[in-house]
N, C-alpha and C positions, 0 to 999 in steps of 0.2 A: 504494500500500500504506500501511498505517496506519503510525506511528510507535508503539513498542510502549512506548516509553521515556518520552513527552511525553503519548500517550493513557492511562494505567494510573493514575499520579498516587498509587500505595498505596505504595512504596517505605518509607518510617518507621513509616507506620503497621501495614503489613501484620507488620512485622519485628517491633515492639512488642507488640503483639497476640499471635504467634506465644509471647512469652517470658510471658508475661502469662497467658495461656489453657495454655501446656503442651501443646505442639500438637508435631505432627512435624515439619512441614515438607515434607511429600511431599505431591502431589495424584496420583491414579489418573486413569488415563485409560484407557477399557475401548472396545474393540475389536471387530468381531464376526471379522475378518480380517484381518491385519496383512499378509497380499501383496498387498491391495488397494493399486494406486497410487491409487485416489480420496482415500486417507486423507496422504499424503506431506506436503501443501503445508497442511495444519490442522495437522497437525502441529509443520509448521516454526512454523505462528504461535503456538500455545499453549506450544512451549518458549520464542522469544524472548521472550515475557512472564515468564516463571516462571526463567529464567534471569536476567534484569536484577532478580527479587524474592527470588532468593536461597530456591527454592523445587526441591524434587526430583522429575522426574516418574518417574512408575510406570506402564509400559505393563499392561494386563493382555487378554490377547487369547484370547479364548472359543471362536471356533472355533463360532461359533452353537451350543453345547453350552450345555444351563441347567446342567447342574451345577458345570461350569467356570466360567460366571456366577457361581454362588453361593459358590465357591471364593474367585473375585478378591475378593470384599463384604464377604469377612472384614476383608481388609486395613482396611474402614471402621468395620467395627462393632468391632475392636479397637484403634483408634486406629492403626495405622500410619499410617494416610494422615486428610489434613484434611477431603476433599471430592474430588469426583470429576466428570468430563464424560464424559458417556453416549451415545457414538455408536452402540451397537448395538438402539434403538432399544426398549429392555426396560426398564421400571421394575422396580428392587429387590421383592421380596415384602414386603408391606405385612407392618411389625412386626419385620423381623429388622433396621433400623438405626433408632439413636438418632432421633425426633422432630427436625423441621431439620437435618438433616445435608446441609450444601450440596452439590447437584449441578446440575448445566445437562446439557441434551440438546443434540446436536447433527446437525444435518443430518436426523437421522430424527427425527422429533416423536414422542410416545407419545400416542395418543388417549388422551385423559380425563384425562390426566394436567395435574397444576398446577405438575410443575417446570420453569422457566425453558428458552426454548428459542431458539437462533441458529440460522441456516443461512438456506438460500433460499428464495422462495415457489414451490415447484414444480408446483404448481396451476397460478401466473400464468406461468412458465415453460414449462412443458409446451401453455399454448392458446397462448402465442406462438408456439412451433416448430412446432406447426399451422395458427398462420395464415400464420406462412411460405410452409409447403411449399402452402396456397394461394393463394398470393398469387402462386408461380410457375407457376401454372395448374394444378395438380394437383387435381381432383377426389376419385380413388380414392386414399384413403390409410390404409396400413394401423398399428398402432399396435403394437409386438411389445412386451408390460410386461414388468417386473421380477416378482418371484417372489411368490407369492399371502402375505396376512399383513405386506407390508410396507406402510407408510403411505407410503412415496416412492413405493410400486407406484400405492397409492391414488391419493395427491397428482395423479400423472401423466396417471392414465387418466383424472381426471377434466378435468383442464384440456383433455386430446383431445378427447374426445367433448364437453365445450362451445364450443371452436370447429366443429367438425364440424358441432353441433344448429345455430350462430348462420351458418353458413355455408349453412343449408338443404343441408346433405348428410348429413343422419341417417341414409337408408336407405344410406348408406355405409361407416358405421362398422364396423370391421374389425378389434377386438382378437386377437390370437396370443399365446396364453401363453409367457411365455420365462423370463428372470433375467437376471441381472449379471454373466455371465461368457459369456465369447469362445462357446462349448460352446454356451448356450442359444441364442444367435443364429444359429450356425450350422443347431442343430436347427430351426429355427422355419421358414427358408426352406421346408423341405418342407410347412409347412400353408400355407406365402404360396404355394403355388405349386397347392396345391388350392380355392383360392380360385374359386366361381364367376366372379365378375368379376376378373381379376386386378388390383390395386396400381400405381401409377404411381410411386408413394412409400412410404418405410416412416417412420417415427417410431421409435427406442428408446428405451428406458428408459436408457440408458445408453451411455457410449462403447463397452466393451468387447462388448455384445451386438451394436451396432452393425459394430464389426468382423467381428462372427461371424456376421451375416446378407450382410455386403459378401463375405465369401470364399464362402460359400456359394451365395449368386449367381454368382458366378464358376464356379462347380464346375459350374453347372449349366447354362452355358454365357449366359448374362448378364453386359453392364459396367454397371459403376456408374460416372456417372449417365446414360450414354448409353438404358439400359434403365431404370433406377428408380437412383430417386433416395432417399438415404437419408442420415438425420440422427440424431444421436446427443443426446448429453446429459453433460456436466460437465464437457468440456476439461480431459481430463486431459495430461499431460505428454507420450506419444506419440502426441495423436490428429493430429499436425502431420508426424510423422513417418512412419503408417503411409498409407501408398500406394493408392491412392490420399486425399490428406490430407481428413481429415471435418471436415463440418458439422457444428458442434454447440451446444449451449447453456455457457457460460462461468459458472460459480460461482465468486465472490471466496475460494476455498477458506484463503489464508492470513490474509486478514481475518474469517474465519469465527472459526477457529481464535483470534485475537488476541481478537476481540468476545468468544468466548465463555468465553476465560481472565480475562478482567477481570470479567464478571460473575460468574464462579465467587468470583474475588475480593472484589468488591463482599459477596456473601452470608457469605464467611469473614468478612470486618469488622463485622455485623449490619447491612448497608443491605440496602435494596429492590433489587430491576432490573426495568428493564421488560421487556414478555417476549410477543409473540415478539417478535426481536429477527431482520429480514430482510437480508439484502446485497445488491445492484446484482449483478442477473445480465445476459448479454447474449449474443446469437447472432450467434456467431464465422462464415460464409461460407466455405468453401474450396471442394474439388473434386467433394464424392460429390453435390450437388445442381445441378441444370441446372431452366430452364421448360419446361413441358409440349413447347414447339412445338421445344424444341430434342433433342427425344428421337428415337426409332425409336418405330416400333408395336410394343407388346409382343403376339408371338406366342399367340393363346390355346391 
């Protein structure tokens, strides 16, 4: 993990600046869902930053509602807050804040957009966890996305379907519309399971649909990974816990978080950041995935 105290380096200046400019001292951080545990450990990194700067944060949590959106934006356009990190993946409506009003995006990038953005390359992520589950002999692999209009959905589906094309298994490719919650995964099982050819493997978009595709198999009288094998996405805090423990993709979630409060910072002081700005992801191994030959024949 970074050091939050050694890597920031704004300490006197930030504080000077603040008295100097007539600033608040609060930074927003906007949310599309604050029961999400993806968001816990960015969290943690972006307060110990702003904690050692002597800085306040202001959660503001939308509820994927825009006019809750436009509520929290106040706090920017009438100075409460200095600057803001935009994890729900929506730029501001062009016009209603001040010109250069610092903000960084996080984890969700906003197509077209030129504000500064950290998180992971889930492109190169998402064809890694593909080539994984080929690499374990899995030909049929199916890919359950996250929710239509997200760029993470985008990011993901695209990284599948390019290792899928480079693996010469195009006529394989097997998208299932899902989301990001336990709920959509489990719903989804039922079009995995209409599948002419069926899946050896599933790919999620995320840990928690992943769990919701792993019970749902079960329901339907399938184990995981003896029957299919299935992999998730973001190592969040119980994917170690739940039962059987998932494969998944690891995001540096609290160096996320750190990276992208200092750039926040950086643009409070008038400097540049470079942008995007990626972290060291990595695919964690446990129990939901097996190699083809160590499977049963899935019943058609």
């Amino acid at each position: 993990m970074f050091d939050a105290v050694t890597e920031t380096g704004y300490s006197v200046n930030t504080a000077a600046q603040m008295l100097r400019r007539n600033r608040s001292g609060t930074i927003l951080v906007i949310l599309p869902d604050i029961s999400n545990p993806f968001f816990s450990e960015i969290l943690s990194g972006i307060e110990n930053v702003a904690t050692h700067e002597k800085l306040t944060i202001l959660i503001g949590n939308t509820n994927s509602e825009p006019e809750r959106f436009l509520n929290i934006l106040e706090n920017l356009r009438n100075g409460r807050a200095d600057g803001a990190l935009l994890l729900n993946g929506v730029a501001p409506p062009v016009g209603m804040l001040p010109e250069h009003t610092p903000m960084v995006t996080i984890s969700e990038s906003i197509a077209g957009s030129p504000l500064p953005h950290v998180g992971t390359d889930n492109e190169a992520a998402a064809y890694e966890s593909t080539r994984y589950l080929i690499s374990l002999g899995h030909k049929s692999i199916a890919h359950v996305t996250g929710p239509d209009g997200n760029q993470l959905t985008t990011d993901r589906r695209s990284g599948y379907a390019k290792a899928m094309r480079e693996a010469g298994l195009s006529d394989n490719i097997c998208e299932i519309r899902g989301g990001f919650e336990f709920q959509n995964g489990k719903e989804a099982v039922s079009a995995l399971m209409r599948q002419p050819t069926k899946p050896t493997a599933v790919f999620c978009a995320n840990d928690e649909s992943a769990m919701g595709v792993i019970r749902g198999l079960e329901g339907a009288g399938y184990n995981v990974p003896r029957d299919y094998s299935v992999m998730g996405f973001d190592n969040v805090s119980f994917s170690h816990i739940f039962s059987p423990e998932l494969t998944t993709i690891h995001q540096a979630r609290y160096e996320i978080g750190v990276k992208a409060m200092q750039a926040l910072l950086a643009l409070m002081g008038g400097q540049e950041t470079e942008s995007p700005i990626f972290l060291p992801h990595k695919i964690i191994e446990r129990s939901t995935t097996l190699p083809l030959t160590g499977r049963k024949v899935v019943p058609e």
